[in-house]
C-alpha positions as a LaTeX table, in Angstrom:
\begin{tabular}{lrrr}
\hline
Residue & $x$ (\AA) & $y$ (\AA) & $z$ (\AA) \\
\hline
Unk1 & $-53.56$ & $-19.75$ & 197.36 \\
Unk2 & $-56.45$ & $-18.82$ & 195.53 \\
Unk3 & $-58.39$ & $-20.74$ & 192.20 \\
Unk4 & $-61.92$ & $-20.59$ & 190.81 \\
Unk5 & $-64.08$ & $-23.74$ & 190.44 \\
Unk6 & $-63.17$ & $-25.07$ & 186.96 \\
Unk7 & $-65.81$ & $-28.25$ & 186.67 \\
Unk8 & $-69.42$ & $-28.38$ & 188.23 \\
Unk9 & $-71.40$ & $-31.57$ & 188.10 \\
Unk10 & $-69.46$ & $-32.62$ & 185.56 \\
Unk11 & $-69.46$ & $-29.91$ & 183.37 \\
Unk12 & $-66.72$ & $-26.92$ & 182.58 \\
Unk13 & $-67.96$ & $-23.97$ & 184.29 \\
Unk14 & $-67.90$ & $-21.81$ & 180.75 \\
Unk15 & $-70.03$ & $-24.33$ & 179.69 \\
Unk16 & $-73.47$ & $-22.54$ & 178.44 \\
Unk17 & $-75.36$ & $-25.40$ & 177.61 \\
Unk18 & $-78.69$ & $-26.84$ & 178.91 \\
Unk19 & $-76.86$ & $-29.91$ & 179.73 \\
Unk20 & $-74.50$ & $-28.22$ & 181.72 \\
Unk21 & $-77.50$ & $-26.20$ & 183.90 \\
Unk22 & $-79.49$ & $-29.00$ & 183.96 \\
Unk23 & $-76.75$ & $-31.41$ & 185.77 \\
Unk24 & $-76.78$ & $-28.62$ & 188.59 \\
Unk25 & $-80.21$ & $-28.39$ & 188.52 \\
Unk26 & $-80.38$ & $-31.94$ & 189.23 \\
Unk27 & $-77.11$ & $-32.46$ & 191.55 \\
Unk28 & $-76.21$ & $-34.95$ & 188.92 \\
Unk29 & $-72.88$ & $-37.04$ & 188.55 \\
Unk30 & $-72.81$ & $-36.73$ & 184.83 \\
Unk31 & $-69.84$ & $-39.68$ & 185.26 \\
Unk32 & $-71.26$ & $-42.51$ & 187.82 \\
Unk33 & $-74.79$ & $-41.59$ & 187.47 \\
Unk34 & $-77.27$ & $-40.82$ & 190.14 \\
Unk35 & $-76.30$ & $-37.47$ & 192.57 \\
Unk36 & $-73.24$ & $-36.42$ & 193.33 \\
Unk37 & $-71.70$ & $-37.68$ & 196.51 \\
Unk38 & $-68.76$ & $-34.78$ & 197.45 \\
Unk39 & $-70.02$ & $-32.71$ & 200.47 \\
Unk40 & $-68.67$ & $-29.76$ & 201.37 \\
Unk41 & $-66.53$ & $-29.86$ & 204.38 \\
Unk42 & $-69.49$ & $-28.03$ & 207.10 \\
Unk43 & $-72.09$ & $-27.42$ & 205.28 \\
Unk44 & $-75.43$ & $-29.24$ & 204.88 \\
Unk45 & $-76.13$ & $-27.52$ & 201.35 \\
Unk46 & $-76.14$ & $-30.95$ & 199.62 \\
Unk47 & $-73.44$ & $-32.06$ & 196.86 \\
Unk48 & $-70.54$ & $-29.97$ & 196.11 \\
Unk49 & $-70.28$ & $-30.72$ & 192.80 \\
Unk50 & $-67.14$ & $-29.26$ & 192.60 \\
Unk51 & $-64.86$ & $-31.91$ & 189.87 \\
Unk52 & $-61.69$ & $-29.82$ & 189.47 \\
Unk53 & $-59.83$ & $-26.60$ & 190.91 \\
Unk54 & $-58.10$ & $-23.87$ & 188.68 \\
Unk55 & $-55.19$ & $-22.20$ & 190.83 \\
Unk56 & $-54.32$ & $-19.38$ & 189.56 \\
Unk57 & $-50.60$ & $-19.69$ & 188.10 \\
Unk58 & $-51.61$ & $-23.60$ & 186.86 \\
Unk59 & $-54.13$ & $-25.14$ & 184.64 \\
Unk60 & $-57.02$ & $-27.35$ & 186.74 \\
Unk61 & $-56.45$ & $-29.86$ & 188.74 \\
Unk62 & $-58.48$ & $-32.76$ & 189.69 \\
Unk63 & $-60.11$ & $-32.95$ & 193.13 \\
Unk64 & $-63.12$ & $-35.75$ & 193.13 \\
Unk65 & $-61.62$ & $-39.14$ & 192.46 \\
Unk66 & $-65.04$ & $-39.80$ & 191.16 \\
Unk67 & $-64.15$ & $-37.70$ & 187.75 \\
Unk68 & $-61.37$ & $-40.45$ & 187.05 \\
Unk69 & $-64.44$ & $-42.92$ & 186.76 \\
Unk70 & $-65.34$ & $-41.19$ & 183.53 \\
Unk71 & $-65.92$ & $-42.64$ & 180.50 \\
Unk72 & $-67.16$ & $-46.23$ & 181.77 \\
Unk73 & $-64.32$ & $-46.04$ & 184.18 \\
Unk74 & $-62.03$ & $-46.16$ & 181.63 \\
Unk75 & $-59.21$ & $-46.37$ & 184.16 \\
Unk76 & $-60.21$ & $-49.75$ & 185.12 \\
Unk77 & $-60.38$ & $-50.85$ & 181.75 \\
Unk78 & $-56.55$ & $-50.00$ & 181.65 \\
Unk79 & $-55.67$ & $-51.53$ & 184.39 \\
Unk80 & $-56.93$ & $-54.54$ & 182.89 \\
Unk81 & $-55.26$ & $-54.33$ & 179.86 \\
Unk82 & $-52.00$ & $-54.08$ & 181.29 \\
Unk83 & $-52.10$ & $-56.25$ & 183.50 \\
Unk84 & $-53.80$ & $-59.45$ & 181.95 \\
Unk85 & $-54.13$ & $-58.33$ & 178.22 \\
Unk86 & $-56.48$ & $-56.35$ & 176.10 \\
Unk87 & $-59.58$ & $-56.68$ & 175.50 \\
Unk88 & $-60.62$ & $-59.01$ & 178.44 \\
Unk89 & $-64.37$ & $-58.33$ & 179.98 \\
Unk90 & $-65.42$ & $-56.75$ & 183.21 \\
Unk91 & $-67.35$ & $-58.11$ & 185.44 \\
Unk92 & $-68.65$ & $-57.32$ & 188.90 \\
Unk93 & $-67.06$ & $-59.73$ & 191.39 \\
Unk94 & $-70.33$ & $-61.77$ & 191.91 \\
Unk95 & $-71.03$ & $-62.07$ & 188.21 \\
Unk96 & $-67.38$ & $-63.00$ & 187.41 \\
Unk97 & $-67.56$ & $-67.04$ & 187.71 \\
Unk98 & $-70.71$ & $-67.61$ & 186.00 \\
Unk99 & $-70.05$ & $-65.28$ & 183.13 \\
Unk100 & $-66.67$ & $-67.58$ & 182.92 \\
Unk101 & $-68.35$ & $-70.74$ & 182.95 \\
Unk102 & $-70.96$ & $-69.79$ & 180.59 \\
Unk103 & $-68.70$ & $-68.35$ & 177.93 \\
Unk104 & $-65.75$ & $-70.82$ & 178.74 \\
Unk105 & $-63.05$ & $-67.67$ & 178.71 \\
Unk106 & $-61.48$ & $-65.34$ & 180.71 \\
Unk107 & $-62.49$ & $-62.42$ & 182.77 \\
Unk108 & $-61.88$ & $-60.05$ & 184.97 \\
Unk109 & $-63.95$ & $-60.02$ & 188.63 \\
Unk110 & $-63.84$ & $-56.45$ & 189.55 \\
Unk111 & $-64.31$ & $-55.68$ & 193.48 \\
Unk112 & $-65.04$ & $-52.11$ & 194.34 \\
Unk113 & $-67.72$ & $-49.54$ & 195.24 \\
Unk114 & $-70.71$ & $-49.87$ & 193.04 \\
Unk115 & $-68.81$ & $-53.33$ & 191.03 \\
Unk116 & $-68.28$ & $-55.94$ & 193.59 \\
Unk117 & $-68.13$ & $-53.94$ & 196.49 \\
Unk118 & $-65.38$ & $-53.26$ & 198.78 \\
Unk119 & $-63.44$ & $-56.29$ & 200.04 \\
Unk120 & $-63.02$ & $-56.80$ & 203.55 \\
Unk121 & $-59.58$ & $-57.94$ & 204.84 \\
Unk122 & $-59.12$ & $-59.33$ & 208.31 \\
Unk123 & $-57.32$ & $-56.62$ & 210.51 \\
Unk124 & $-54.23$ & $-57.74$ & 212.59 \\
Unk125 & $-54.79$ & $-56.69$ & 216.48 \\
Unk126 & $-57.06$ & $-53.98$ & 215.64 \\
Unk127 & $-54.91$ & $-52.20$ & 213.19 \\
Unk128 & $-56.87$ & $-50.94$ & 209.86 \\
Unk129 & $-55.65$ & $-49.93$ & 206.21 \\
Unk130 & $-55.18$ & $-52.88$ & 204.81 \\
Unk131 & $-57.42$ & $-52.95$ & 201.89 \\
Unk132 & $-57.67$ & $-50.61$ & 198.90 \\
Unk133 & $-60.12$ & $-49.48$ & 196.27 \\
Unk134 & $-60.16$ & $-51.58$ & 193.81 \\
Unk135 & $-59.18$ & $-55.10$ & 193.69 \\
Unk136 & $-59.19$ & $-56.86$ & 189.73 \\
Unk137 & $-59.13$ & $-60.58$ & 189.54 \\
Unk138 & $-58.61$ & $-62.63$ & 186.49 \\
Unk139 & $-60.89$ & $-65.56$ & 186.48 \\
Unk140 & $-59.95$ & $-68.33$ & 183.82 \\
Unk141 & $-62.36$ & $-70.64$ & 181.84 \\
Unk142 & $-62.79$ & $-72.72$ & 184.21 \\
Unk143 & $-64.02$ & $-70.40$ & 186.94 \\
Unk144 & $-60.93$ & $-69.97$ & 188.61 \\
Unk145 & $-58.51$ & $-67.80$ & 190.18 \\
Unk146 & $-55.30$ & $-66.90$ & 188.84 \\
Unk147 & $-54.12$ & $-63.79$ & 189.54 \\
Unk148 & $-55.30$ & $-60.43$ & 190.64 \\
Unk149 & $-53.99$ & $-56.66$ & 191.00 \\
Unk150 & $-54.82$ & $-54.06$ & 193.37 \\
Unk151 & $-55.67$ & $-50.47$ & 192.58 \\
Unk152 & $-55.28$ & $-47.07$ & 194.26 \\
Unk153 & $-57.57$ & $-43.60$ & 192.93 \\
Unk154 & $-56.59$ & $-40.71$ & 194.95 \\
Unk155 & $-56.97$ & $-37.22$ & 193.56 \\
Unk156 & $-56.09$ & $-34.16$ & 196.47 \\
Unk157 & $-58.14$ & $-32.63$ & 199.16 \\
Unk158 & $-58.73$ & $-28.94$ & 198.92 \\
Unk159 & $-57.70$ & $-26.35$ & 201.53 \\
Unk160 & $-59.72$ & $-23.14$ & 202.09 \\
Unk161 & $-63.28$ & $-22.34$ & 200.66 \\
Unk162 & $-65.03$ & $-22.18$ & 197.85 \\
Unk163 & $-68.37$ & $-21.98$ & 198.74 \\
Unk164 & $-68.74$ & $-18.93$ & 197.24 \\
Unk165 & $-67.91$ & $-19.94$ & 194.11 \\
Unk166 & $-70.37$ & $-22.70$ & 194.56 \\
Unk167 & $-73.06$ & $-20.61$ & 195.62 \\
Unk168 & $-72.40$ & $-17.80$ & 192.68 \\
Unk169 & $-72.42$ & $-21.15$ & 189.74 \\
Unk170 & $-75.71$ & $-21.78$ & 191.28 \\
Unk171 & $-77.56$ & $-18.93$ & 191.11 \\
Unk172 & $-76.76$ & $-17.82$ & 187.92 \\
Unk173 & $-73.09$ & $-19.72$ & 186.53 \\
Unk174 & $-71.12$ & $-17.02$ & 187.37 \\
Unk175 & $-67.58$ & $-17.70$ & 187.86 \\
Unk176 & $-65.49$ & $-15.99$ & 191.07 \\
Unk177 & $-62.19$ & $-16.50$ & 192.75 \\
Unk178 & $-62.63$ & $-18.57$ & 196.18 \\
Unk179 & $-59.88$ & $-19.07$ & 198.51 \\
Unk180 & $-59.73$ & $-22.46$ & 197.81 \\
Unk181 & $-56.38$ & $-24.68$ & 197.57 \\
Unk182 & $-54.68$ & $-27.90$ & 197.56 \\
Unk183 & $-52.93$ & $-29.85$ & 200.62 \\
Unk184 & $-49.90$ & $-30.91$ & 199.03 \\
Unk185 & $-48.57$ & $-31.61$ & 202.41 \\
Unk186 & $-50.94$ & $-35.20$ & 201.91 \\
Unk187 & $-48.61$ & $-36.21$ & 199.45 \\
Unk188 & $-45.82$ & $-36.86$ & 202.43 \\
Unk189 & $-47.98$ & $-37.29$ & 205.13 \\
Unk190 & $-50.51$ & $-39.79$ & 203.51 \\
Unk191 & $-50.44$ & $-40.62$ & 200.19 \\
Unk192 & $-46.98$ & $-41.98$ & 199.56 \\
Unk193 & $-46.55$ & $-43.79$ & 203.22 \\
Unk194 & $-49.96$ & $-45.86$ & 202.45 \\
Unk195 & $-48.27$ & $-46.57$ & 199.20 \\
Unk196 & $-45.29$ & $-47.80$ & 200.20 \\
Unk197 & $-47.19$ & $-49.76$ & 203.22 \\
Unk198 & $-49.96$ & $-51.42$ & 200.42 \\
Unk199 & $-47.05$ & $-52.76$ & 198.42 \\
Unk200 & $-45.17$ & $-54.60$ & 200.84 \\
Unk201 & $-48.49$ & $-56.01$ & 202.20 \\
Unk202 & $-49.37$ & $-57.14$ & 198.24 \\
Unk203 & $-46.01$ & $-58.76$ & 197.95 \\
Unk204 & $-46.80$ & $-61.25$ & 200.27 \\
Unk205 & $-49.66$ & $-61.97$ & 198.31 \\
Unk206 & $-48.58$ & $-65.14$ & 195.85 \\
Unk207 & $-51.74$ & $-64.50$ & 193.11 \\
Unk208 & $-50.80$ & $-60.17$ & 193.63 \\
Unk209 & $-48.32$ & $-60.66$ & 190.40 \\
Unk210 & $-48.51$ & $-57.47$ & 189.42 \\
Unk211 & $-48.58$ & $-55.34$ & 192.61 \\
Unk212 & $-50.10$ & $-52.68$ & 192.91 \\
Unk213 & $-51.22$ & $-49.43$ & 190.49 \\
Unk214 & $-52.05$ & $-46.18$ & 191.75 \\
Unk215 & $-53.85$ & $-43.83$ & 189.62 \\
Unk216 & $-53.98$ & $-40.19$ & 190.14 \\
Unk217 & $-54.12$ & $-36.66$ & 188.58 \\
Unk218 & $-51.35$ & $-35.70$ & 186.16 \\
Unk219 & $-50.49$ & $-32.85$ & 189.14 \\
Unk220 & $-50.55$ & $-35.34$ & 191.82 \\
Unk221 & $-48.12$ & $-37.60$ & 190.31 \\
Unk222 & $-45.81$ & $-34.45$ & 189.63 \\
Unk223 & $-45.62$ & $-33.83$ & 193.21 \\
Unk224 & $-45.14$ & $-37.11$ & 194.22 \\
Unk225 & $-42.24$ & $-37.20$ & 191.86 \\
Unk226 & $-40.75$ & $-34.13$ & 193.02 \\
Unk227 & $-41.16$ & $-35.37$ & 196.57 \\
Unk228 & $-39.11$ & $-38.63$ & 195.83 \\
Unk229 & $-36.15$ & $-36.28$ & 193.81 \\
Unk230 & $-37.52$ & $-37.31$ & 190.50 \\
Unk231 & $-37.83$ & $-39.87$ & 187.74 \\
Unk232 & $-33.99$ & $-41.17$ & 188.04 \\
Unk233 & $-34.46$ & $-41.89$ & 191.91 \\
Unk234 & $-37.49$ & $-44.42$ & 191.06 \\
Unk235 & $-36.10$ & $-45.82$ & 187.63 \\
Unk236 & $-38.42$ & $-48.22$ & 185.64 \\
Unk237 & $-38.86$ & $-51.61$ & 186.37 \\
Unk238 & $-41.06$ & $-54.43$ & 184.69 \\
Unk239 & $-44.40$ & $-55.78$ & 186.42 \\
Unk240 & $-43.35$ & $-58.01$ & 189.23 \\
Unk241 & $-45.47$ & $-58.50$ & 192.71 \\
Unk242 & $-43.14$ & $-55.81$ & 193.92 \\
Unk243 & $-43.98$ & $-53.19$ & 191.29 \\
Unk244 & $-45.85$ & $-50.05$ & 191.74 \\
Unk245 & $-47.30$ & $-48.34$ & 188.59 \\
Unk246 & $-48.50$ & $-45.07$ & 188.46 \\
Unk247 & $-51.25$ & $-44.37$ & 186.16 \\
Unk248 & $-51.47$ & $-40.40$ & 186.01 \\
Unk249 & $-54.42$ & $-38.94$ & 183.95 \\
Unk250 & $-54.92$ & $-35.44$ & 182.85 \\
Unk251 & $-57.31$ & $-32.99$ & 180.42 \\
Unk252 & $-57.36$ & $-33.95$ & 176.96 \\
Unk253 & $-55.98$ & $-30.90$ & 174.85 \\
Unk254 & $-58.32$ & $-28.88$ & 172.98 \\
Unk255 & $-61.49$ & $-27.47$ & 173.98 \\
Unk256 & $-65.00$ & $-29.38$ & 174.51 \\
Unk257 & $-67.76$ & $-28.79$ & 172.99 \\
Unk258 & $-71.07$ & $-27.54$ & 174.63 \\
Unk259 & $-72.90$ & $-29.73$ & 176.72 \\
Unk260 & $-69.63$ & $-32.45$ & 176.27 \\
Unk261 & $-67.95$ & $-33.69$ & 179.28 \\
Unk262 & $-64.09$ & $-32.80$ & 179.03 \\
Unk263 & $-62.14$ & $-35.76$ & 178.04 \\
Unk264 & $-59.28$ & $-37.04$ & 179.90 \\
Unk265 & $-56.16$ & $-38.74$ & 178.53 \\
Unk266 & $-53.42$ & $-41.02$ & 179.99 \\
Unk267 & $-50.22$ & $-38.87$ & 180.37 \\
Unk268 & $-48.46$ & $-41.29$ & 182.37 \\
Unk269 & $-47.17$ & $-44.63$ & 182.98 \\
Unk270 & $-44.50$ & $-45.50$ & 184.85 \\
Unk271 & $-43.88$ & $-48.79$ & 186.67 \\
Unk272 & $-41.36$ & $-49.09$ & 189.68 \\
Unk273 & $-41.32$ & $-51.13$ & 192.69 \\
Unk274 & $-42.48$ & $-50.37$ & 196.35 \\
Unk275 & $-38.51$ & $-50.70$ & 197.48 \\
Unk276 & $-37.13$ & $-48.12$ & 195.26 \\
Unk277 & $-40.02$ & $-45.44$ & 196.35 \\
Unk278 & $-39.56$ & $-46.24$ & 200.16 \\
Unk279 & $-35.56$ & $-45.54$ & 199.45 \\
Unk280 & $-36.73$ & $-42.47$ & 197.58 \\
Unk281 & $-38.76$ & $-41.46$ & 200.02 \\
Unk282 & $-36.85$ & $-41.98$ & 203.15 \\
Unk283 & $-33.89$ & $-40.20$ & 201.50 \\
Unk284 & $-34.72$ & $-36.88$ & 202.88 \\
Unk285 & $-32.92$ & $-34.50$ & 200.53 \\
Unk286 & $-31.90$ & $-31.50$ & 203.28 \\
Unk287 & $-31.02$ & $-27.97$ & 203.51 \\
Unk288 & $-28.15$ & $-26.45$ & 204.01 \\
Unk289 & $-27.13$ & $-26.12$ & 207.92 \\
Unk290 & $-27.79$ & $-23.69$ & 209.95 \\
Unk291 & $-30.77$ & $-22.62$ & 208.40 \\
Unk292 & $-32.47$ & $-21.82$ & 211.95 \\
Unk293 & $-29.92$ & $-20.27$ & 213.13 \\
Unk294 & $-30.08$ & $-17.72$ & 210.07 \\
Unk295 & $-34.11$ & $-17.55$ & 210.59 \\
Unk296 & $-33.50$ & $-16.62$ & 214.16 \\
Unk297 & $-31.06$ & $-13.87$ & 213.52 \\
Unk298 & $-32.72$ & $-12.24$ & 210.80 \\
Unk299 & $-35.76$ & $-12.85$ & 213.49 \\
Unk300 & $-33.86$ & $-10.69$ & 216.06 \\
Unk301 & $-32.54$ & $-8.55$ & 213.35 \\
Unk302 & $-29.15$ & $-9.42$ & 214.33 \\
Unk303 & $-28.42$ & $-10.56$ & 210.21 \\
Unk304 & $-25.61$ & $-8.11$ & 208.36 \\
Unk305 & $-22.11$ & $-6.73$ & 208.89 \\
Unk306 & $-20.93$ & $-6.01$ & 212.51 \\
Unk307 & $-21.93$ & $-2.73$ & 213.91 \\
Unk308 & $-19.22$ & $-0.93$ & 214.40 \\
Unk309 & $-17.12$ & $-0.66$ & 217.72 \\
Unk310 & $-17.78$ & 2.57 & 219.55 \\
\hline
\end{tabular}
């Protein structure tokens, strides 16, 4: 599979303006601030900067979690919102029970790279991948905890190379086709088993009362879908500790403006719980049988009508 680079530090890669050179100039994360922190996969030539992937039969697709954080990580913000109630302030985890106390109301302790930092949770005989990206905690008035939700961002990791699409934006924003791809294959191999693990672990939790959200690329979700046989094989459920929602975010329609960042937009929500995605999941839908025997005939090009006695 081939694709060109769509998004560069931060900006599309049509994008003429001096905003748009400058951010490479500078390495910048036009989104978190400071430099960008994707690397390629060998390479010591600093930041990628490479946001999002165009394949060539599909519009782009997301590959830095980073460019969910956009727009004062807006996704947060919606987590929030539907899990305690609009409108409630963030707050790095430190900062969350004095801002309580001070104000006497409610707010939300966020734990996560560059908030709260990452939470540590004790591992169980050396085993790891217990603890997840982002961890929001409603605090009440009185400086306490009630409840809290955990949070998932994964986008997808690209296959192939586009380092010489990289190179060719650099020296002078020119646009060329790379050999770069997605590994869809993460989806089953990754992805949805850490899912399904995560929620049973949160349901144990007695504060996790909304279990757990994962939020994603519009694309990402899609294949997750189609890996679990669709939307009627997960039906809808209401928040519970058992619930998994999946937040799925794609490119606002119409076209940016120079030296504007591209907008995203919400395209999904859809809450479930961790037991109907496992069945999903586990339900391998097969082929029909005797498919290897068919590959190995037409291998040994033994495949078609009976030659003919002589």
């Amino acid at each position: 599979m081939a694709g060109t680079i769509w998004e560069f530090f931060g900006y599309r890669t049509d994008d003429p303006s001096a905003a748009a050179s400058a951010s490479v100039n500078q390495r910048a994360c036009p989104f978190v601030g400071g430099v960008c922190e994707k690397r390629l996969h060998s390479e010591d030539d600093g930041p990628a900067g490479v946001c999002a992937i165009k394949p060539i039969r599909s519009g782009p697709v997301i590959c830095c979690p980073i460019r969910l954080y956009a727009d004062g990580y807006k996704v947060l913000r919606d987590v929030a919102d539907l899990a305690f109630g609009p409108g409630l302030p963030l707050k790095p985890g430190a900062n969350a029970v004095p801002f309580a106390l001070e104000h006497r109301a409610p707010v939300v302790a966020v734990f996560g790279k560059r908030w709260g930092g990452e939470l540590r949770v004790p591992k169980k005989a050396g085993l790891g991948g217990y603890w997840v990206d982002w961890v929001l905690a409603l605090i009440n008035p009185q400086g306490n905890l009630e409840e809290f939700v955990a949070v998932e961002v994964q986008t997808i990791d690209t296959t192939g190379n586009y380092k010489n699409g990289r190179a060719a934006l650099i020296e002078g924003r020119g646009v060329v086709p790379t050999s770069a791809g997605f590994n869809w294959e993460n989806v089953n191999k990754r992805i949805l088993p850490q899912l399904i693990y995560k929620g049973q672990l949160l349901q144990r939790e007695e504060l996790c009362k909304k279990g757990l959200f994962f939020v994603a690329p519009q694309a990402v979700f899609n294949v997750m879908l189609d890996r679990v046989g669709g939307l009627e094989r997960v039906p809808k459920y209401a928040l519970q500790p058992a619930a998994i929602t999946f937040l799925a975010y794609d490119y606002a329609e119409g076209m940016p403006t120079p030296g504007q960042l591209a907008p995203l937009a919400r395209t999904t929500r859809h809450t479930t719980t961790v037991y109907k995605v496992q069945e999903a999941f586990n339900n391998v839908q097969l082929t029909d049988e005797n498919v290897y025997r068919k590959a190995i005939l037409e291998g040994l090009g033994l495949v078609g009508p009976p030659a003919p006695l002589d």
